[in-house]
C-alpha positions in Angstrom: 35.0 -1.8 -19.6 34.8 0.6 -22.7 32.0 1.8 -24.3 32.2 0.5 -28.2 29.6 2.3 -29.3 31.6 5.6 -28.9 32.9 6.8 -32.2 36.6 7.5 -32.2 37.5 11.1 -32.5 39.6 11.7 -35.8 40.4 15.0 -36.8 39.7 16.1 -41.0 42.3 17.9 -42.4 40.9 21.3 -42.8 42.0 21.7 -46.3 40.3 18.7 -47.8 36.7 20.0 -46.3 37.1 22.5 -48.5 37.4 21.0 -51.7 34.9 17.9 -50.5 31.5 18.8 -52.1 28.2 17.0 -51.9 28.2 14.7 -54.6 24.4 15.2 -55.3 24.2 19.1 -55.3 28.3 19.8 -55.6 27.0 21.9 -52.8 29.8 22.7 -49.7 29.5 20.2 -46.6 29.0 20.6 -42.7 31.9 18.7 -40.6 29.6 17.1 -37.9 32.6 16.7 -35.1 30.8 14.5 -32.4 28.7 12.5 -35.3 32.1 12.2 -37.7 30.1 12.5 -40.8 29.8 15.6 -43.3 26.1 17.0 -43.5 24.9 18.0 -46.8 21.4 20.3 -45.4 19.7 20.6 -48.9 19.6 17.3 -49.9 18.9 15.6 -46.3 22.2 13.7 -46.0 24.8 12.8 -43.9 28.2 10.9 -45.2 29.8 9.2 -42.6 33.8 9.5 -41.9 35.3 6.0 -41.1 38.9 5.6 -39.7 39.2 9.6 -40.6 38.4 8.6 -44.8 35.1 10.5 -46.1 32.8 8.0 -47.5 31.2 10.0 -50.2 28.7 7.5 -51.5 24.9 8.5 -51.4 23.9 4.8 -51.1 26.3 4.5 -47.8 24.8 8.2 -46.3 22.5 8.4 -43.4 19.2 10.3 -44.6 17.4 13.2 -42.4 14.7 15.7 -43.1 16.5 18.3 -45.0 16.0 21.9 -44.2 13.5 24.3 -46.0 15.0 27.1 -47.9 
């Protein structure tokens, strides 16, 4: 039996976490590897990556306590 709650683990293309930016700030983005989603710190949220395609939308991103700066 597989566990289906394991998320599969696509690799980014380097060159397009570059250019992606937080759509809030236009910040750059942390690649979170194990979580597959891209972490924007300062604004407190996470953009998940489905089937290896960014989904850059604020109202589909996970929120988290951003950090203090």
């Amino acid at each position: 039996m597989t566990d289906t709650t394991e998320k599969p683990n696509i690799e980014i293309d380097p060159r397009l976490l570059e250019v992606l930016v937080c759509p809030v700030t236009r910040r750059p983005l942390t690649y979170d590897r194990v979580a597959q989603e891209l972490i924007s710190p300062t604004t407190g949220l996470a953009f998940p990556i489905r089937s290896g395609v960014p989904i850059m939308l604020v109202d589909q991103a996970r929120k988290f306590e951003p950090q203090k700066s």
